[in-house]
Chimera marker file (.cmm) of the C-alpha trace (Angstrom):
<marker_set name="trace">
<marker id="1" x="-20.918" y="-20.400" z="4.535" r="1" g="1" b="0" radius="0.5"/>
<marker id="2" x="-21.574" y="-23.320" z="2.706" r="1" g="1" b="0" radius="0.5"/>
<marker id="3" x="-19.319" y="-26.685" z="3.084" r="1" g="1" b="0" radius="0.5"/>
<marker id="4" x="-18.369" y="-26.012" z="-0.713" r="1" g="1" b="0" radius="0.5"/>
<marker id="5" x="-16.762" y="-22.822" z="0.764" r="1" g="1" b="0" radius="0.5"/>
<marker id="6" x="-14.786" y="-23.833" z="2.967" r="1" g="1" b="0" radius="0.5"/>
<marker id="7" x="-13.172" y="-26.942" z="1.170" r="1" g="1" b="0" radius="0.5"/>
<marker id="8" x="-11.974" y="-23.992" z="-1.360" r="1" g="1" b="0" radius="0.5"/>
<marker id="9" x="-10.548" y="-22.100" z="1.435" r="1" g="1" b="0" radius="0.5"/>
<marker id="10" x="-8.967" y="-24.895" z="3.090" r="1" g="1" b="0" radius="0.5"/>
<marker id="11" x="-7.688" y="-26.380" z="-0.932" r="1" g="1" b="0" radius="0.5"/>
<marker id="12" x="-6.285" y="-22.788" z="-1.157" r="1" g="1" b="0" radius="0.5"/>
<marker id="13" x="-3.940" y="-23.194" z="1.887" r="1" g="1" b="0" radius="0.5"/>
<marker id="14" x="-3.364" y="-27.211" z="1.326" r="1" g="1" b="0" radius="0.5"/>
<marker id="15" x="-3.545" y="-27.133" z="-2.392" r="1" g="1" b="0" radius="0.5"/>
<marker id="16" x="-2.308" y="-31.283" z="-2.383" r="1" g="1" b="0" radius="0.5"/>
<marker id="17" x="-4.036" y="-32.582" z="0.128" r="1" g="1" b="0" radius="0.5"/>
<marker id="18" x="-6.994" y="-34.375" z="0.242" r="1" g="1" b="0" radius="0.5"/>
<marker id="19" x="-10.346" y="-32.747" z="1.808" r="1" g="1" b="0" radius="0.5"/>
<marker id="20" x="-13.886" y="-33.777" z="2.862" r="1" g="1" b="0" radius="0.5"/>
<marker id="21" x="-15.536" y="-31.150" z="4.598" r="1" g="1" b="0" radius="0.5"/>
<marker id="22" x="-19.470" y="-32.036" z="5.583" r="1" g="1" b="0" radius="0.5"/>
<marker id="23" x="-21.934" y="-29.656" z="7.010" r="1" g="1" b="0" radius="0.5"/>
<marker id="24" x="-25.661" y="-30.256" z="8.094" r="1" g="1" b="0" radius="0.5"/>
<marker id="25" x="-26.843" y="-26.670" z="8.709" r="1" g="1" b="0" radius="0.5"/>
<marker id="26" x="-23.591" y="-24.754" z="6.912" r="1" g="1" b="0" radius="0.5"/>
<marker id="27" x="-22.147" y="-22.953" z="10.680" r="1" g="1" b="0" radius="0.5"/>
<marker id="28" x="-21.523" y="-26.705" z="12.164" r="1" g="1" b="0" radius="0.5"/>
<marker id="29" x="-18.812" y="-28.272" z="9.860" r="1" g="1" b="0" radius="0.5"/>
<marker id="30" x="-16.827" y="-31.465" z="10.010" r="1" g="1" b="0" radius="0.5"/>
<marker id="31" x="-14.106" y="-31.526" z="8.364" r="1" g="1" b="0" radius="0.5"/>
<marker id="32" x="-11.426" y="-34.104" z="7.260" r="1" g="1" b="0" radius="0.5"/>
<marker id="33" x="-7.431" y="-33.224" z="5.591" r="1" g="1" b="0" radius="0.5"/>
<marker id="34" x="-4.502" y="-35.087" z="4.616" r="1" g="1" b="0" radius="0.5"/>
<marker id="35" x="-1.671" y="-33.277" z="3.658" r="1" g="1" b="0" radius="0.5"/>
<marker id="36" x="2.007" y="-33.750" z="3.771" r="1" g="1" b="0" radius="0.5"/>
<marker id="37" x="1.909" y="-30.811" z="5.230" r="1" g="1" b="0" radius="0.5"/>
<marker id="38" x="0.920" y="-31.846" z="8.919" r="1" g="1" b="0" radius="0.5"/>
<marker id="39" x="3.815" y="-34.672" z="8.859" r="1" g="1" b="0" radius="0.5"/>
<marker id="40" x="5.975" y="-34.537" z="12.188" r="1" g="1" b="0" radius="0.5"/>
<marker id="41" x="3.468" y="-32.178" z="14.084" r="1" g="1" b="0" radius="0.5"/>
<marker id="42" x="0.889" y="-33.041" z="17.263" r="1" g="1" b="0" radius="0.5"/>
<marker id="43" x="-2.565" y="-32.558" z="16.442" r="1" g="1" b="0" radius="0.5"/>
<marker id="44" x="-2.759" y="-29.172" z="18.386" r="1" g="1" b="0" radius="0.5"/>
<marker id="45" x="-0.131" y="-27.683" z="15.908" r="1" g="1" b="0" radius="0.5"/>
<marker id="46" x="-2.147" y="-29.319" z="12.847" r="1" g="1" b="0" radius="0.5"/>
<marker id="47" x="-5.589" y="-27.344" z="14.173" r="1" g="1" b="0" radius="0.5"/>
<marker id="48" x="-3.788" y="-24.360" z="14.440" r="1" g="1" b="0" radius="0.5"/>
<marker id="49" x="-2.222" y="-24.223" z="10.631" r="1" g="1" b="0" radius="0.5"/>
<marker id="50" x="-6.390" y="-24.826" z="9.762" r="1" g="1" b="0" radius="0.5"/>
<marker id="51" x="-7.885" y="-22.239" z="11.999" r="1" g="1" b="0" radius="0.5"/>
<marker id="52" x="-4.984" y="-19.519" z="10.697" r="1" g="1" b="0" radius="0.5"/>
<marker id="53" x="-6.745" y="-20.063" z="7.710" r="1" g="1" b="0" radius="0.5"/>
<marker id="54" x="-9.948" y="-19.329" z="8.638" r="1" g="1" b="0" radius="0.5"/>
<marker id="55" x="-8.975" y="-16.496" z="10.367" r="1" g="1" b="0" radius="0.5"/>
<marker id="56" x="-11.775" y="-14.559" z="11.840" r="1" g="1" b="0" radius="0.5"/>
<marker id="57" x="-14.232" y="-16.746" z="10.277" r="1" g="1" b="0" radius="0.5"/>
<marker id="58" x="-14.112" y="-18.961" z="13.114" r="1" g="1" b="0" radius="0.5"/>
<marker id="59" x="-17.022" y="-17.728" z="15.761" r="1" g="1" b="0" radius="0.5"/>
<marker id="60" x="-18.808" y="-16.331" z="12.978" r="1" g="1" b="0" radius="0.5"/>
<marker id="61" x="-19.517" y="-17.727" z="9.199" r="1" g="1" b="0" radius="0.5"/>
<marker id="62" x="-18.095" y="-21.322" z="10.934" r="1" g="1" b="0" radius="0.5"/>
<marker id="63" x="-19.646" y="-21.764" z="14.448" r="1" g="1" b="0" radius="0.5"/>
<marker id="64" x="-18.159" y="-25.208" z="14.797" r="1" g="1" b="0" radius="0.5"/>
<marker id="65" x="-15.595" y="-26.725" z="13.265" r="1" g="1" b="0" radius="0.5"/>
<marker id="66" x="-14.628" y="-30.404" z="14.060" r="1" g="1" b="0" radius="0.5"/>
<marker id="67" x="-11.480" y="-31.490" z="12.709" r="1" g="1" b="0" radius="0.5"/>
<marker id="68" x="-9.622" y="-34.669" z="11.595" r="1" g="1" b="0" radius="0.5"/>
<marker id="69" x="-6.100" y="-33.766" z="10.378" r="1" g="1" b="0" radius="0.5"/>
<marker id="70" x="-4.021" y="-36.468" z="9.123" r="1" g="1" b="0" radius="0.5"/>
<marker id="71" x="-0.796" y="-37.349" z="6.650" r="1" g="1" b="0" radius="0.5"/>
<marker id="72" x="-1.860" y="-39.231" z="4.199" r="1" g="1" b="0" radius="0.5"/>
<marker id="73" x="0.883" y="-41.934" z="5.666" r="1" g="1" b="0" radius="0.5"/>
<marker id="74" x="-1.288" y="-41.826" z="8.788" r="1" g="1" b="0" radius="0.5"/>
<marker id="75" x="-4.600" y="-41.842" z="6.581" r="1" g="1" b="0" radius="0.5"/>
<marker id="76" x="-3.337" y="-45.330" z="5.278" r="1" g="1" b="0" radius="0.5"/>
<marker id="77" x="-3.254" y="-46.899" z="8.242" r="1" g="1" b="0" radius="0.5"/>
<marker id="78" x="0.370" y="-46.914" z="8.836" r="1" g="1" b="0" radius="0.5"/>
<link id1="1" id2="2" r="1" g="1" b="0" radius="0.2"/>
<link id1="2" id2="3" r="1" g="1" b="0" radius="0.2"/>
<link id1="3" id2="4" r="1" g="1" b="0" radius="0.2"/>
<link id1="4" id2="5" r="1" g="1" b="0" radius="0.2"/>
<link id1="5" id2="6" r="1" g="1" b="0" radius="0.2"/>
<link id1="6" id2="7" r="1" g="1" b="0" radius="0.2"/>
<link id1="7" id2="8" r="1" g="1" b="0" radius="0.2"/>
<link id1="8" id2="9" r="1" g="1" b="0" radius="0.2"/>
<link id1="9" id2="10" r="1" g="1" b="0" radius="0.2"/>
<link id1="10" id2="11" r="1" g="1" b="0" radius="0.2"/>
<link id1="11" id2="12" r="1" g="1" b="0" radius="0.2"/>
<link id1="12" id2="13" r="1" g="1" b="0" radius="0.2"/>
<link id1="13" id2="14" r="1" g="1" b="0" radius="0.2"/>
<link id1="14" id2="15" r="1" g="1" b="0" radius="0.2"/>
<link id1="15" id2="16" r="1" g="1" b="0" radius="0.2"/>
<link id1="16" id2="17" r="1" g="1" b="0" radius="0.2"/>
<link id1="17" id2="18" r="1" g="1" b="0" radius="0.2"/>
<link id1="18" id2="19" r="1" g="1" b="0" radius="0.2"/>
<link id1="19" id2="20" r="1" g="1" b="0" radius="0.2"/>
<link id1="20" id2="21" r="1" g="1" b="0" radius="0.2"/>
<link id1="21" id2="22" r="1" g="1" b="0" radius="0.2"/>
<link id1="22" id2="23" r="1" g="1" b="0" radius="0.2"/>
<link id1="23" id2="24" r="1" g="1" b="0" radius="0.2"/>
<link id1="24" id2="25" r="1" g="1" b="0" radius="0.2"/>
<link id1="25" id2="26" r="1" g="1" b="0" radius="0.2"/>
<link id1="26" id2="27" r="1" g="1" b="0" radius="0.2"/>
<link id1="27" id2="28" r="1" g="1" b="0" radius="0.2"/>
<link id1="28" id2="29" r="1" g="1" b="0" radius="0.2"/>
<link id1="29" id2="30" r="1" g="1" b="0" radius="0.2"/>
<link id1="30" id2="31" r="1" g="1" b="0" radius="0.2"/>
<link id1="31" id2="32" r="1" g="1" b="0" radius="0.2"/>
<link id1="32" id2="33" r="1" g="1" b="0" radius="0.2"/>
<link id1="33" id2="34" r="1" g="1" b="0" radius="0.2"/>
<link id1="34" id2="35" r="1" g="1" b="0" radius="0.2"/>
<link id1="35" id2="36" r="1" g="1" b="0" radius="0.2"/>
<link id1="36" id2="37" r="1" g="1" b="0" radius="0.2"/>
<link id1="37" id2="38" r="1" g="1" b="0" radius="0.2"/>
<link id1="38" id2="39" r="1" g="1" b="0" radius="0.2"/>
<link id1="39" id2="40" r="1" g="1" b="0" radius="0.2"/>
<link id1="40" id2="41" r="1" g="1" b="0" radius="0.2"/>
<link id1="41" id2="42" r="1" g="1" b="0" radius="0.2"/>
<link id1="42" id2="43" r="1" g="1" b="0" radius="0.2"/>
<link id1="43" id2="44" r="1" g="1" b="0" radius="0.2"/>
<link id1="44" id2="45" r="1" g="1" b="0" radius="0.2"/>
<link id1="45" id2="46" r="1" g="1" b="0" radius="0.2"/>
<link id1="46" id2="47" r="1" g="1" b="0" radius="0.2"/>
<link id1="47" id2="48" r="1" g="1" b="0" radius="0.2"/>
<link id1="48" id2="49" r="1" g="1" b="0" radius="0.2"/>
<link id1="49" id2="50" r="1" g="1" b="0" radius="0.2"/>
<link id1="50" id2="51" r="1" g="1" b="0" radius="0.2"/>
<link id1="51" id2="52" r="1" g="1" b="0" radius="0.2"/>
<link id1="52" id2="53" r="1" g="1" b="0" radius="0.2"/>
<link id1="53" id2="54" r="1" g="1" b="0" radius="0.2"/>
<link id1="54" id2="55" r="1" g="1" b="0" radius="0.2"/>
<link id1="55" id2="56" r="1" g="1" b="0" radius="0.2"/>
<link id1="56" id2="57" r="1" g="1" b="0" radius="0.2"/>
<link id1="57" id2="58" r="1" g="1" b="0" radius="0.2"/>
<link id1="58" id2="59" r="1" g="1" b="0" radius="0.2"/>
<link id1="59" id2="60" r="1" g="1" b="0" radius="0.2"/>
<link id1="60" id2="61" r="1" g="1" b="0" radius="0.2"/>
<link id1="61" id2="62" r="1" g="1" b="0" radius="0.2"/>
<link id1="62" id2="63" r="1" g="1" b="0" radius="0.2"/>
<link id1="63" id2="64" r="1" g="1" b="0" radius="0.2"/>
<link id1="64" id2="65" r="1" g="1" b="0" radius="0.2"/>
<link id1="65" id2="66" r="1" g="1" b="0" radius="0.2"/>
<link id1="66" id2="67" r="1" g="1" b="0" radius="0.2"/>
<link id1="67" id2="68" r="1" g="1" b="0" radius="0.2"/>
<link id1="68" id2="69" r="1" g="1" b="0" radius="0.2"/>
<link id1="69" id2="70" r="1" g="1" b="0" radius="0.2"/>
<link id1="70" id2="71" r="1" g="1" b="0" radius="0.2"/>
<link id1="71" id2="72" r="1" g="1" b="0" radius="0.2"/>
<link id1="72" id2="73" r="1" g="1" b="0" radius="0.2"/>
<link id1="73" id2="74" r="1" g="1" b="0" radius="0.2"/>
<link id1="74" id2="75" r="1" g="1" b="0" radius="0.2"/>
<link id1="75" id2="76" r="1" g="1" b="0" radius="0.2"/>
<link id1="76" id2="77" r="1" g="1" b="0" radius="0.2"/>
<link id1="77" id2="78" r="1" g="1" b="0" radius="0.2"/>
</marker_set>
């Protein structure tokens, strides 16, 4: 899977927010989201709404998957 690929998964299921996803050998991805979406829920809770998306992807097309999940209130520094 190409990093390309998976923004337009991840835009699919956060269609506002805001996504950088990086990759330097397309199965180990870094990725980066802010969406309103996350507001008022821990970090563990934010992984899990990404990795339902990717589904059964995870472990095979996306190896590794680093994430940084954010509101865009929290984005801003506030």
């Amino acid at each position: 899977m190409q990093s390309h690929e998976l923004k337009s998964l991840l835009q699919a299921a956060f269609p506002a927010a805001r996504i950088d996803v990086d990759s330097p050998d397309d199965v180990h991805f870094q990725a980066t989201i802010e969406s309103e979406s996350f507001a008022g829920k821990p970090t563990l809770a934010r992984h899990r709404m990404v990795y339902a998306v990717l589904g059964e992807r995870m472990g095979g097309e996306v190896h590794a998957l680093s994430l940084r999940t954010l509101t865009p209130e929290e984005a801003k520094g506030h």
